[in-house]
C-alpha positions in Angstrom: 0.0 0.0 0.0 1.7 3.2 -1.0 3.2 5.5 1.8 1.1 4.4 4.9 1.1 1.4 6.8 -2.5 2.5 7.9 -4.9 -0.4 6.6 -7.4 1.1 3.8 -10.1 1.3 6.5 -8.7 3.4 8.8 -8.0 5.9 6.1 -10.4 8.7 5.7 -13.3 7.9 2.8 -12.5 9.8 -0.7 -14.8 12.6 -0.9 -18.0 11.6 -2.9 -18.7 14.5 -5.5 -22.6 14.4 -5.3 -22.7 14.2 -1.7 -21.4 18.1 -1.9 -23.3 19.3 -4.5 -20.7 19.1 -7.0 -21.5 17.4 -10.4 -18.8 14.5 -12.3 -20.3 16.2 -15.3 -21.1 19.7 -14.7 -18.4 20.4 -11.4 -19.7 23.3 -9.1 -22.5 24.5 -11.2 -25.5 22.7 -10.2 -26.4 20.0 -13.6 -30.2 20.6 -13.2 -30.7 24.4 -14.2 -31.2 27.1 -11.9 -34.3 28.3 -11.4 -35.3 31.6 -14.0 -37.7 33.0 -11.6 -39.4 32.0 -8.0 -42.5 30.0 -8.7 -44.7 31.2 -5.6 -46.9 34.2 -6.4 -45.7 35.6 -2.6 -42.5 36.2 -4.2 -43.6 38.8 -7.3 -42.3 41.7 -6.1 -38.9 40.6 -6.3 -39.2 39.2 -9.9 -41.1 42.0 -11.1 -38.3 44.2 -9.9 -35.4 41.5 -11.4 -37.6 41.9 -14.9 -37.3 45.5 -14.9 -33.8 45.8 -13.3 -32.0 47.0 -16.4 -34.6 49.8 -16.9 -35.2 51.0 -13.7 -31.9 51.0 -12.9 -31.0 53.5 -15.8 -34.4 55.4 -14.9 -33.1 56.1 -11.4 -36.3 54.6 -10.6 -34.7 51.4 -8.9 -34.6 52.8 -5.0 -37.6 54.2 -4.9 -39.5 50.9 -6.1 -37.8 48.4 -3.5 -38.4 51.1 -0.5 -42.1 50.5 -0.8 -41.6 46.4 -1.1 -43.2 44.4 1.6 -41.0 42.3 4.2 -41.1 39.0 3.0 -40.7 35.9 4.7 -37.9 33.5 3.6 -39.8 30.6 5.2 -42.0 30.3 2.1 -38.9 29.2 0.6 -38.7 24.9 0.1 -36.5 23.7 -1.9 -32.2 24.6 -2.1 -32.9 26.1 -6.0 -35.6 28.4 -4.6 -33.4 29.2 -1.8 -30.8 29.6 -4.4 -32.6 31.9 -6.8 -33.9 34.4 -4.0 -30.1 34.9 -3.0 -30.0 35.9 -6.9 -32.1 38.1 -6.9 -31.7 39.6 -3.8 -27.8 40.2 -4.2 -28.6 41.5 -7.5 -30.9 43.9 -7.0 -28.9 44.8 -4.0 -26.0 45.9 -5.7 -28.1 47.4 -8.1 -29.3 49.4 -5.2 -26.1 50.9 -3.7 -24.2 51.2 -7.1 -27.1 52.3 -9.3 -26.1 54.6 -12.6 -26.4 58.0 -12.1 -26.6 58.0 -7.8 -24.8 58.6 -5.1 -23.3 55.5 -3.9 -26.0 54.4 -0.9 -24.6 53.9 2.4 -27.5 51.0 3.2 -30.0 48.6 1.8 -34.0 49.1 3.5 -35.4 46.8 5.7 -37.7 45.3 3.1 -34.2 44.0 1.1 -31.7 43.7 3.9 -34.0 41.7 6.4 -34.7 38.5 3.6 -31.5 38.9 2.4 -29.6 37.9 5.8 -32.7 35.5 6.3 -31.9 33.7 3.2 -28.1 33.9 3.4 -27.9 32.4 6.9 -29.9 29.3 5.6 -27.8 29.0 3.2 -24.8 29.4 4.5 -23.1 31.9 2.7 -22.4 36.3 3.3 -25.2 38.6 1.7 -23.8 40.2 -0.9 -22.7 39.5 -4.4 -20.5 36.7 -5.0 -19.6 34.5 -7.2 -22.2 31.8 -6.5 -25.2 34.3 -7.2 -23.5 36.1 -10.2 -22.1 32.9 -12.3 -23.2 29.8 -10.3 -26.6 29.7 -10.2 -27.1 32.4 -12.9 -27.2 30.7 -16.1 -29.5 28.4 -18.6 -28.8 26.8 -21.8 -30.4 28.6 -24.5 -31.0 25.2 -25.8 -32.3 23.5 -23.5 -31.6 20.3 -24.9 -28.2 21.0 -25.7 -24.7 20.8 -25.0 -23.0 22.2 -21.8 -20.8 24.8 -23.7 -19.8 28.0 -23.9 -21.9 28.9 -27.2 -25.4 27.2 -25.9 -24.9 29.1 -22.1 -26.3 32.7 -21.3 -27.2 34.4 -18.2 -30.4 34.9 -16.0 -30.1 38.8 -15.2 -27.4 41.4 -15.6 -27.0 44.6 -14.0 -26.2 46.5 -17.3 -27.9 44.5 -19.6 -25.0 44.6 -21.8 -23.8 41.5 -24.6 -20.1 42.2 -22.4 -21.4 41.5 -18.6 -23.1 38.2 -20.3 -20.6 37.6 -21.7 -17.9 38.0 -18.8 -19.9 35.9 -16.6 -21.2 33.0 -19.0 -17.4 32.7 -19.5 -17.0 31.8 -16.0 -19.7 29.6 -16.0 -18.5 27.6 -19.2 -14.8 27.3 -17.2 -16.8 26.1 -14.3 -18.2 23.4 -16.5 -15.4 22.1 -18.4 -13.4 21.2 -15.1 -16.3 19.1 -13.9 -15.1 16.0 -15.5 -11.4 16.4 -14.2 -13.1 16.2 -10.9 -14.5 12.3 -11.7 -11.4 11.5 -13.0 -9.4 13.2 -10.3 -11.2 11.4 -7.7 -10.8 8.1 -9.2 -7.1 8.5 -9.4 -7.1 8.9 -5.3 -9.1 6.0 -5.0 -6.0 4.4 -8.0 -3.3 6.0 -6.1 -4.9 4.0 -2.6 -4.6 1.0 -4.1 -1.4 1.7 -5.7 -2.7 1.2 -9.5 -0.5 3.3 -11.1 -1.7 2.2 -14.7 -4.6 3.5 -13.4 -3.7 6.8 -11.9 -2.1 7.9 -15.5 -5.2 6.7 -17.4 -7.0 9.2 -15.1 -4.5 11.8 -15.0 -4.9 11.5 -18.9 -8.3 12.1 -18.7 -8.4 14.9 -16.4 -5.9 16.7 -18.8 -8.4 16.9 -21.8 -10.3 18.8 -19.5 -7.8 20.9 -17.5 -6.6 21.8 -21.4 -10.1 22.9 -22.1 -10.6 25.3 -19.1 -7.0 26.8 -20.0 -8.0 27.8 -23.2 -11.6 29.6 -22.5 -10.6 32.4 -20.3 -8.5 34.3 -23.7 -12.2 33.7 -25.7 -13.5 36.7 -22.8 -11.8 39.3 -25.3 -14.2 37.8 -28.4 -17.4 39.6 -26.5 -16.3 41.4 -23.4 -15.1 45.0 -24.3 -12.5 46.0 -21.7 -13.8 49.5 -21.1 -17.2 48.5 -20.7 -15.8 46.3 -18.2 -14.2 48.7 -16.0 -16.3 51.5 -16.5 -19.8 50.2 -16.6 -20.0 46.8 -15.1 -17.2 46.7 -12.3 -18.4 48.8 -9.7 -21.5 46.8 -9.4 -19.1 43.5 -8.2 -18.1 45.8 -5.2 -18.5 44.6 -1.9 -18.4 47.0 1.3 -14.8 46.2 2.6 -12.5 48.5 1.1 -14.2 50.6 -0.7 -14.5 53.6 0.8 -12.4 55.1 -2.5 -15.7 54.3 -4.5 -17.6 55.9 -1.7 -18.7 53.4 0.2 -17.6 54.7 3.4 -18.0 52.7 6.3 -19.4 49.1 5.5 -23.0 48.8 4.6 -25.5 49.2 6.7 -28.3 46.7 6.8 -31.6 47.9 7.9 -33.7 46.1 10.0 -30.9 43.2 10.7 -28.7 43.1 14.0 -26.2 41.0 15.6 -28.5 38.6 18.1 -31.4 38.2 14.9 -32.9 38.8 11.7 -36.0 39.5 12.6 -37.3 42.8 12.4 -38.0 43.2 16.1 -36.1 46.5 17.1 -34.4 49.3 15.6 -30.7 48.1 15.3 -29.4 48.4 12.0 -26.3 47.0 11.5 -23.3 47.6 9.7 -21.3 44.8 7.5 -18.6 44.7 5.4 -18.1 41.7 2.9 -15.1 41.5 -0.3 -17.2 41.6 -3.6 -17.7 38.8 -6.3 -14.5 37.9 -7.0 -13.7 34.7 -9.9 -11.1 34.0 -6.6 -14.6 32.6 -5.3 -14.5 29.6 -7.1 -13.9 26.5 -5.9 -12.5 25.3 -9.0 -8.5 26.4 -8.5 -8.9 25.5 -4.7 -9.7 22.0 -5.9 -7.2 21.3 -8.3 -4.5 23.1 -5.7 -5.6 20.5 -3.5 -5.6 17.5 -6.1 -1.9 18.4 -7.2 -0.4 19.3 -4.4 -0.2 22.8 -5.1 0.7 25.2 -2.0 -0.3 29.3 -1.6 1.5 31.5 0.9 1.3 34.9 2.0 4.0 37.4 0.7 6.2 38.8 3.5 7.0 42.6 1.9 9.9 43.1 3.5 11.9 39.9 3.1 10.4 39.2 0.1 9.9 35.5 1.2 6.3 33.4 1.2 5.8 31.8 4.6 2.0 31.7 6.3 -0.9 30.0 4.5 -2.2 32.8 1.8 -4.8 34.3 4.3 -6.8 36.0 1.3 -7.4 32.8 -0.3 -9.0 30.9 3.1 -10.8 34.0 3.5 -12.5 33.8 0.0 -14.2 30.2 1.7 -16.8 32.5 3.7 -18.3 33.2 0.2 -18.3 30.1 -1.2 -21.4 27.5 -1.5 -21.4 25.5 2.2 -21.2 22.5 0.4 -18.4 23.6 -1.9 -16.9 24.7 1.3 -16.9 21.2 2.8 -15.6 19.2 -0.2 -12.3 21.3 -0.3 -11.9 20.6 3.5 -12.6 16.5 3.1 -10.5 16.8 0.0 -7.6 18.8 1.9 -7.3 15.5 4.1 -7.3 13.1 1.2 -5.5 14.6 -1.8 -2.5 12.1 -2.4 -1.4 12.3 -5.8 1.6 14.3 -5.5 3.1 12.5 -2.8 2.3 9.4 -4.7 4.0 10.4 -7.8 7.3 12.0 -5.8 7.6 8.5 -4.2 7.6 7.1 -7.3 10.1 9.6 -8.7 12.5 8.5 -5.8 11.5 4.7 -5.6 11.7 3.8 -9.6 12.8 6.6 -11.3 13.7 5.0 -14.9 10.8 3.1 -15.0 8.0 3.8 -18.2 5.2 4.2 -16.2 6.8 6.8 -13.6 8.1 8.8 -16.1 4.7 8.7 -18.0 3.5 9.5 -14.7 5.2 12.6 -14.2 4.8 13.5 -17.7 1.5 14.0 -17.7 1.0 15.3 -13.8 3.3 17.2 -15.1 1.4 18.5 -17.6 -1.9 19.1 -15.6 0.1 21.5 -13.4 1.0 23.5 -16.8 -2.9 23.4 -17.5 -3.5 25.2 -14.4 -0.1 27.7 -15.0 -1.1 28.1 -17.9 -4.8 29.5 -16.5 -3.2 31.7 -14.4 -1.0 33.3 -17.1 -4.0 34.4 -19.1 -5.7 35.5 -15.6 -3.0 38.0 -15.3 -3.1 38.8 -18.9 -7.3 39.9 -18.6 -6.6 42.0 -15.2 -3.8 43.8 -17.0 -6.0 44.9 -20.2 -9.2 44.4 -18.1 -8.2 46.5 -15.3 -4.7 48.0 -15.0 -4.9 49.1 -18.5 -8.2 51.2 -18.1 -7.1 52.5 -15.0 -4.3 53.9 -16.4 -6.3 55.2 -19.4 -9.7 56.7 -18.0 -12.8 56.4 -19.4 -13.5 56.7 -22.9 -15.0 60.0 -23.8 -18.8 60.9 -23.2 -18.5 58.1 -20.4 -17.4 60.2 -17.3 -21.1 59.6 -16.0 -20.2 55.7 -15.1 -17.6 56.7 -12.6 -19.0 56.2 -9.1 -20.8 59.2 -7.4 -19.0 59.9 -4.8 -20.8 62.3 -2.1 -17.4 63.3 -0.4 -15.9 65.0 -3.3 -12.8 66.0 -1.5 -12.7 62.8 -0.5 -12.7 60.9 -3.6 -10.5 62.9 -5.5 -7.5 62.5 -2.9 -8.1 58.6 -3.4 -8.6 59.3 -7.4 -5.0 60.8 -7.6 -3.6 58.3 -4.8 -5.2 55.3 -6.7 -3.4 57.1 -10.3 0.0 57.3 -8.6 -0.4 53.2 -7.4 -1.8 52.3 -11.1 1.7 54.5 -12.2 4.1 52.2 -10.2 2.5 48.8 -11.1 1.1 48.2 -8.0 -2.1 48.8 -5.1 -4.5 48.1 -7.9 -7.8 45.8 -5.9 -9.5 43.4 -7.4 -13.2 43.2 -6.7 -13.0 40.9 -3.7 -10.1 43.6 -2.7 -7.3 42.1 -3.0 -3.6 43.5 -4.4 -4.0 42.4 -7.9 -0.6 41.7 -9.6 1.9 40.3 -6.5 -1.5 38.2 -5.4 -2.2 36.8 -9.1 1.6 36.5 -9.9 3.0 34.7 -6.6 -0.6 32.1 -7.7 1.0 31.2 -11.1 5.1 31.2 -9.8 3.6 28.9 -6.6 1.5 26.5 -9.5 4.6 26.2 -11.6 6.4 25.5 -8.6 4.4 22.1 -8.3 6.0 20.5 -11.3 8.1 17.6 -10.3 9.9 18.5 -13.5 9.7 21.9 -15.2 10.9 22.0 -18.6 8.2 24.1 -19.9 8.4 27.7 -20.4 5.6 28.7 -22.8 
């Protein structure tokens, strides 16, 4: 039995996709569809506002429509995809709410939006505000319904700016999402290969999981086919934004949450509480997590003076509080059993000539690239996506999409602080608020890292 002398029942059980809600063919986006709208009647205020949500949004008529909203209750809510869709909405039209074109950035969400929002979020298990989950996870169908799970037969539920480029940026996420579902299967089966020290096995899988990994490498450079850069930055952006770290857009002080307070979320007194939460970030995902975990792949923290990595990278455990619960729990049980890269470095050392180790290090080898490879063009779309338009401004005409910005003062000290950071290369946040490049950068250099051998440069 390779590298224990722990009997196969003692060991921990190999996680069991479906029993996290994770899909062999689909991965973390859910197989069966998410829900388009909320079937109960109860619920028509919020999907008559998520059917109008482009318009009212650009007729400044947005606020004023969910301040006179009822306080619904989230106990008419059965099933996880209803549960699921009313986070949707909720987070949508809640970031529609504070970063609405044309406003002042608000400072809170009322009572009728923040109360269900907590309610539903706490059952669920996840923050209330935008993430990842509710902007690509469960926001998607197949325009076919009887089609293929690809990129060209995918589109999304809602946007906030109704615009071909924030379907477009999202769906792309989505499509990534779906093409590493089958690495997954065949990831897991090479544990279970590597247990019983198959290593025939183990490549075959390993070979598998590649078609796929090569797949997800190669969708992210397709978001320039669609997704125009400055509409990015300028018009869709903000509305990712969480409340922690943003006081340069003009969110000040967190967000304050009306109606909701530390002991309950019931609207039984007059606290309203304050919350700050990192925005939807792709950093979300569980996908990179997984495959981290699968190849052995370590993250650290970067020590600015020494220059050196040492602590566990703190931003990417944090980015677990926004995941799914159950997506949250697999990368945990998979944490304890990942074993393929201590399988294949005993190998390497144990029978190092031999055809199937070096076929087994080949192609581990060349699932690590996969990854590398994803993180190159990652860097590549927040340089033109982000550090690019920064640097350039918004196209004429377009002033009007910067953030309103009550403080004036305020935000034009950050505006020419966050101008002299974009000069040197460096400060630039990403949605979920974190230092772009040396966070994104140290990723890929760690990934490549993992290579038992690393001949490849391109």
């Amino acid at each position: 039995m390779f590298a224990t002398t722990t009997s196969p029942t003692d060991l921990l059980p190999v996680p069991v996709l479906e029993d996290y809600d994770v899909s062999p063919v689909t991965g973390f986006v859910p197989h069966d569809q998410p829900l388009s709208r909320l079937p109960q009647a109860y619920f028509q205020p919020w999907e008559e506002t998520m059917d109008q949500l482009n318009h009212l949004i650009d007729s400044r008529q947005l606020r004023a429509k969910v301040d006179q909203w009822p306080v619904l209750d989230v106990a008419q809510l059965t099933t996880l995809r209803e549960r699921q869709r009313a986070y949707v909405v909720l987070g949508f039209i809640a970031h529609s709410y504070i970063w609405g074109s044309g406003l002042d950035v608000s400072q809170h969400i009322p009572e009728s939006l923040a109360v269900p929002w907590v309610a539903v979020s706490d059952i669920l298990d996840i923050a209330p505000v935008l993430t990842y989950a509710s902007n690509d996870l469960w926001n998607w169908k197949l325009k076919d319904p009887k089609g293929p799970f690809e990129l060209e037969n995918l589109e999304t539920l809602a946007t906030m700016t109704g615009t071909k480029d924030e379907d477009w940026f999202d769906i792309i996420s989505v499509a990534i999402e779906i093409a590493a579902g089958p690495a997954f299967k065949a990831l897991i089966d090479a544990i279970h290969a590597v247990r019983e020290d198959n290593i025939r096995t183990v490549i075959e899988n390993l070979h598998l999981a590649h078609v796929h990994l090569d797949k997800v490498s190669k969708l992210l450079p397709r978001m320039f086919e669609n997704c125009n850069p400055a509409v990015f930055y300028w018009k869709i952006r903000k509305y990712l934004a969480g409340s922690e770290g943003t006081a340069n857009l003009g969110l000040f002080n967190g967000l304050q949450y009306n109606g909701v307070n530390n002991n309950n979320n019931n609207n039984n007194n007059n606290n309203n509480e304050r919350r700050y939460y990192m925005g939807a970030t792709a950093g979300q995902s569980s996908v990179f997590p997984a495959l981290d975990y699968f190849f052995g792949v370590t993250h650290h923290d970067l020590d600015n003076q020494s220059g050196h990595r040492s602590a566990p990278n703190a931003l990417l455990l944090k980015m677990r509080a926004f995941m799914p619960a159950p997506h949250r729990a697999f990368l945990d049980h998979l944490a304890q059993t990942a074993n393929l890269r201590p399988y294949v470095l005993s190998k390497t050392v144990n029978d190092p000539e031999g055809q199937d180790v070096k076929e087994l290090i080949s192609i581990y080898d060349a699932c690590v690239h996969c990854i590398k490879l994803f993180r190159d063009n990652h860097i590549q779309i927040v340089t033109r996506y982000i550090l690019t338009q920064a640097k350039r401004g918004p196209p004429e005409g377009w002033e009007d999409y910067r953030v309103k910005v009550e403080d004036q003062p305020f935000a034009v000290a950050k505006a020419e602080e966050k101008a002299k950071e974009v000069e040197e290369g460096a400060g630039m946040k990403g949605t979920g608020g974190s230092d772009l490049m040396p966070f994104l950068k140290g990723n890929r250099d760690e990934t490549n890292a993992a290579k038992i051998v690393t001949p490849i440069k391109k």
